[in-house]
N, C-alpha and C positions, 0 to 999 in steps of 0.2 A: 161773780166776784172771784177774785185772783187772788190768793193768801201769799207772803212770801214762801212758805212750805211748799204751799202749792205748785204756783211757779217753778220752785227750786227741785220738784219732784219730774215736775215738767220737764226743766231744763235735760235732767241726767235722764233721762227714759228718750230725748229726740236727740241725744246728744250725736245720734250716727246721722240722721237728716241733716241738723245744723254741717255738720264734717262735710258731708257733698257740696254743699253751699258753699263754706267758706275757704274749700278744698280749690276751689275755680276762681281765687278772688288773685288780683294781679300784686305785683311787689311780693311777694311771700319770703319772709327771713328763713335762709340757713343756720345752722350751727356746727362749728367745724372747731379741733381739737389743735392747741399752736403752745407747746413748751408746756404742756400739762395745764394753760388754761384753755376756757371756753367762750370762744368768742360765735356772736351771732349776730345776723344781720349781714349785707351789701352795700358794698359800694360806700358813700356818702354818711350812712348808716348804719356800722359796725359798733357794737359794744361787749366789753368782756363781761362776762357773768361772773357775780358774788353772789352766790343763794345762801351763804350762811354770812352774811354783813352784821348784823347785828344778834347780838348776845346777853342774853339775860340773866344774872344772877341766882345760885340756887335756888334763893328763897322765892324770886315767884315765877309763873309759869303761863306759856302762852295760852288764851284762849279766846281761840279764833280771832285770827287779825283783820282787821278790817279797813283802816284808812292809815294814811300816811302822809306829813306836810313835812316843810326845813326851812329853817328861821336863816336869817344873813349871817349869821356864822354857821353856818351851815351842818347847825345840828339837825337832827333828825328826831322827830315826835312821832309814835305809834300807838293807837286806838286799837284794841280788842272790843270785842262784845262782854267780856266776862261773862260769872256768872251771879247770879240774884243770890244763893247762897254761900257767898265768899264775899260782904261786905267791905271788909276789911281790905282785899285785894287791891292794889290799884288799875285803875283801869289803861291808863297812858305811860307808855315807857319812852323813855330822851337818851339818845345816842349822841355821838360826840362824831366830827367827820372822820374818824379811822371805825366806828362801829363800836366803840369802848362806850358802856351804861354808863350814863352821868347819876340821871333821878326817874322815880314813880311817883305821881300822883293819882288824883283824879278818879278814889274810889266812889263818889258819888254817883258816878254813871256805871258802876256796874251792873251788868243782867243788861245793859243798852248803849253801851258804846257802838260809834259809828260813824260818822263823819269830822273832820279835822283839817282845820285851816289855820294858817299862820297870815296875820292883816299887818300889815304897818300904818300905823296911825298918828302921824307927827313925828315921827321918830324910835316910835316905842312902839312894841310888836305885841299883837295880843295870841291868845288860842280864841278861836271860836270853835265848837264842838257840838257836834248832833248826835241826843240819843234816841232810841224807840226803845221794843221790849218792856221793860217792866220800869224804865225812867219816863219817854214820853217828854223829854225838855231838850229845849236848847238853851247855850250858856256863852259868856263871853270869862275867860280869863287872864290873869298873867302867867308869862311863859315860866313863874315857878308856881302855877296850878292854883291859887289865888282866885273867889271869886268875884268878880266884874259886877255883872248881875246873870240869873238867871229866870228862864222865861219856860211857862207850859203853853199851852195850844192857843191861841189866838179866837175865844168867842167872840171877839165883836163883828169875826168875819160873816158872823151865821151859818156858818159854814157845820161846825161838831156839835155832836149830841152833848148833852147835859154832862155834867162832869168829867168831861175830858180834861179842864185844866185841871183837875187836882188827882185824878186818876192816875196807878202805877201799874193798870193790870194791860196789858195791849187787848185792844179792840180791833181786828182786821176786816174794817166795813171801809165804806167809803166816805163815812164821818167821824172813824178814828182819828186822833194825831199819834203819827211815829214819824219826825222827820229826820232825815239821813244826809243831806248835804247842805252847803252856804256855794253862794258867788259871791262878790264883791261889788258895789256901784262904784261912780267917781264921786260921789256926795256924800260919802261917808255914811252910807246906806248898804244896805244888802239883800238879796237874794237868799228864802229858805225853800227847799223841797222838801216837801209834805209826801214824801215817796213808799211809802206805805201806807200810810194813811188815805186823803182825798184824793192824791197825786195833783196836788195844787203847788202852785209857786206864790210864795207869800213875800211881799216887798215891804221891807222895814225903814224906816228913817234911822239916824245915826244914834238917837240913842233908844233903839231898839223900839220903837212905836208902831205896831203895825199901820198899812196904811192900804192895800191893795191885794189882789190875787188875778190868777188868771190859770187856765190850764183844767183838770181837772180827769176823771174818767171818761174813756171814750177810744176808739179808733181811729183815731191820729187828724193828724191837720190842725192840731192848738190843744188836740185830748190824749190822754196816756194809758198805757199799759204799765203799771209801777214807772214811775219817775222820779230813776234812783239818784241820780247827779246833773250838775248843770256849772256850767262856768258862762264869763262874760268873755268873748272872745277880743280881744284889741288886737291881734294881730293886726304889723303892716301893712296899709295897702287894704286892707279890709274893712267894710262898714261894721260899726262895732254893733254886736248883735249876744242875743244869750242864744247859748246849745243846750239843750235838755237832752240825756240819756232816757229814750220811752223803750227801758230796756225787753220788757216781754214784748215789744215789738218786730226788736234788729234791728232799730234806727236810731239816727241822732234828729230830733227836731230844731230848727234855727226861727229862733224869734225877734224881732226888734227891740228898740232895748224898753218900747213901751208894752212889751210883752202882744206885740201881733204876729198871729204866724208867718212866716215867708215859705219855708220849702223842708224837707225830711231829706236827707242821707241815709240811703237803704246799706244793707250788707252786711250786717255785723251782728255779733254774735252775744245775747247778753250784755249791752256794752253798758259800763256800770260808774262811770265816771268822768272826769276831763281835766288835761289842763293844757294852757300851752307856751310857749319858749321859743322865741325869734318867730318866723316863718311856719312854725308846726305846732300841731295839735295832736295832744295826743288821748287813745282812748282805751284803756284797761277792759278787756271781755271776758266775763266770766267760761267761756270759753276758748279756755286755754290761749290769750292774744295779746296782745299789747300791740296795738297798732298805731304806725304813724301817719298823718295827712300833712301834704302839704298847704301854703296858702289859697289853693285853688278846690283844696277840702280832695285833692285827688289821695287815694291810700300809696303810699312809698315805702312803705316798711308792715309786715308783719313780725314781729319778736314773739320768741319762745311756742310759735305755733306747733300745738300738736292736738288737734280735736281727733284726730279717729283714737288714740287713746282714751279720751272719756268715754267710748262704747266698749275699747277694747279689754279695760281693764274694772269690773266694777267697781264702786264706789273708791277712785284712786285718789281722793280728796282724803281719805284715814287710812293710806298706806302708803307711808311716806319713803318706805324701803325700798319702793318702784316711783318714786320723782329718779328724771335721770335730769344732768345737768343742761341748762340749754334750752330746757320745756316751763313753760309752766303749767299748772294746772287748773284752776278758778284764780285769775288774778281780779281784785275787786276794789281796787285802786294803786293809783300810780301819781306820781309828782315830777317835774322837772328839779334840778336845783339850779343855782345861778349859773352852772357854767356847760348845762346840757345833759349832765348824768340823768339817770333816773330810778329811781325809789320805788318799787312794786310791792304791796301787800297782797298776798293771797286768803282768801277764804279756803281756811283751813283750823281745824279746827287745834292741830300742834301747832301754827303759827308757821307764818314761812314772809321775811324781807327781803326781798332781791333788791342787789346794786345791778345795776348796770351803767358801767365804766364807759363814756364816747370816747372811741378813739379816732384821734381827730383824723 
């Protein structure tokens, strides 16, 4: 069994192994200094860097960030983990497009925020939100934190031990629920990943009804290593297919959209998330990456690479004094917005949102 700790103990102890690897990978983004900003990336592929985009209000404070979506006005909604004894906290902070604090909500999920999506549904946008840690729910809300309805672990799948629906304490078996991510169907359905938990994909109906699973523990080919993220990929020109991140693997898995396996994408590093925008996909790795694919799933962009730092520098995730501009460090999700920017949260536990600017 694989604990997230565990794992995560994993990750920073083979951080120099991963660097060799990912050190030979092709497309690798630069970062180069132009009028005192920071721009990185080639070619086609250039974006300036905002590592300080969004700003938080004295009264509250980051802790550890973890997801990031942006509504058609193109605000900005951020997911921490918080903590279990800071109730009151909220746990989602709303940016405005220049990075100016609108609102906080969403202390419900503290001690277990984690995954965060923006849906349009007739016209009207919801949040949907994954927690694990010490919540254990998923929830649907409105985009002023409003709740929808909210759901714990799904027994009818047979899948979790006895008291998992009503349980706050995390259970790190393979019949815990901690799920961390959503996809989207075209039925007004969805995709959750149970990526702590059983590392199952659980398919819902539109008003939240479980109905199916598939996925589960195992060494790959339809089984996972933590199956932290997943999106439904529509790309042009492409058969529409789900990607799961089987992040302690290094791969991305591609399944049909009735959840059959097709094939794995090797090479990556911790890859912890997805979305995608026109022609590309992109895929946030908690080693130090942000990478792009294009339609042919080939990699055309590495951002903000810098793995031999996570050996070089110990535990550089609580020493924010050595981030240099340009790098990242654990990014642990990322978002497109409508016009190609993109939105990084890091796993970190002061909190860290990067813009990055396309320039065209």
């Amino acid at each position: 069994m694989t604990t997230p700790s565990a794992s995560r103990r994993q990750f920073m102890s083979t951080a120099a192994l991963g660097a060799a690897a990912i050190l030979s990978a092709p497309a690798v983004a630069t970062a180069s200094r132009t009028n005192k900003e920071t721009i990185i990336g080639e070619g086609e592929y250039q974006f300036r860097v905002n590592h300080a985009f969004a700003q938080l209000p004295d009264k509250y404070t980051w802790q550890t960030t973890h997801n990031v979506a942006v509504d058609k006005a193109g605000n900005l909604y951020v997911i921490h983990e918080g903590r279990r004894d800071q109730k009151d906290h909220p746990s989602i902070f709303v940016f405005d497009p220049t990075g100016k604090f609108i609102k906080a909500f969403g202390a419900q999920f503290q001690g277990g925020g984690h995954g965060i999506e923006v849906r349009d549904e007739g016209g009207t946008e919801y949040l949907y939100v994954a927690a694990y840690q010490q919540v254990k729910a998923f929830a649907k809300l409105t985009l002023n934190g409003d709740i929808v309805w909210f759901r714990k672990a799904p027994m009818e799948s047979g899948l979790y031990s006895p008291g998992e629906d009503t349980s706050t304490e995390p259970t790190w078996t393979r019949n815990g629920f901690l799920p961390t991510n959503f996809a989207f169907l075209d039925d007004g359905g969805f995709l959750l990943v149970d990526g702590y938990g059983t590392f199952c994909i659980h398919r819902y109906d539109k008003d939240a009804k479980w109905i199916s699973s598939f996925g589960g523990a195992g060494d790959g080919q339809g089984k996972f290593n933590t199956a932290h993220g997943l999106w439904v990929d529509n790309r042009p020109g492409r058969e529409p297919s789900i990607v799961v991140t089987d992040r302690a693997h290094d791969t991305l898995q591609i399944f049909t959209m009735d959840g059959q396996y097709k094939e794995t994408l090797t090479g990556f590093g911790l890859p912890a998330n997805i979305d995608t925008w026109k022609n590309l996909m992109l895929v946030p790795e908690l080693k130090s990456s942000v990478t792009l694919l294009n339609e042919k799933n080939e990699v055309v962009a590495r951002l903000g690479r810098a793995v031999e730092r996570l050996s070089e520098v110990e535990n550089l995730r609580g020493k924010p004094d050595q981030w240099l501009d340009g790098q990242f460090v654990h990014p642990h999700d990322a978002c497109f917005t409508p016009n190609g920017d993109i939105f990084v949260a890091e796993w970190v536990a002061t909190g860290r949102v990067t813009k990055l600017e396309r320039i065209s």
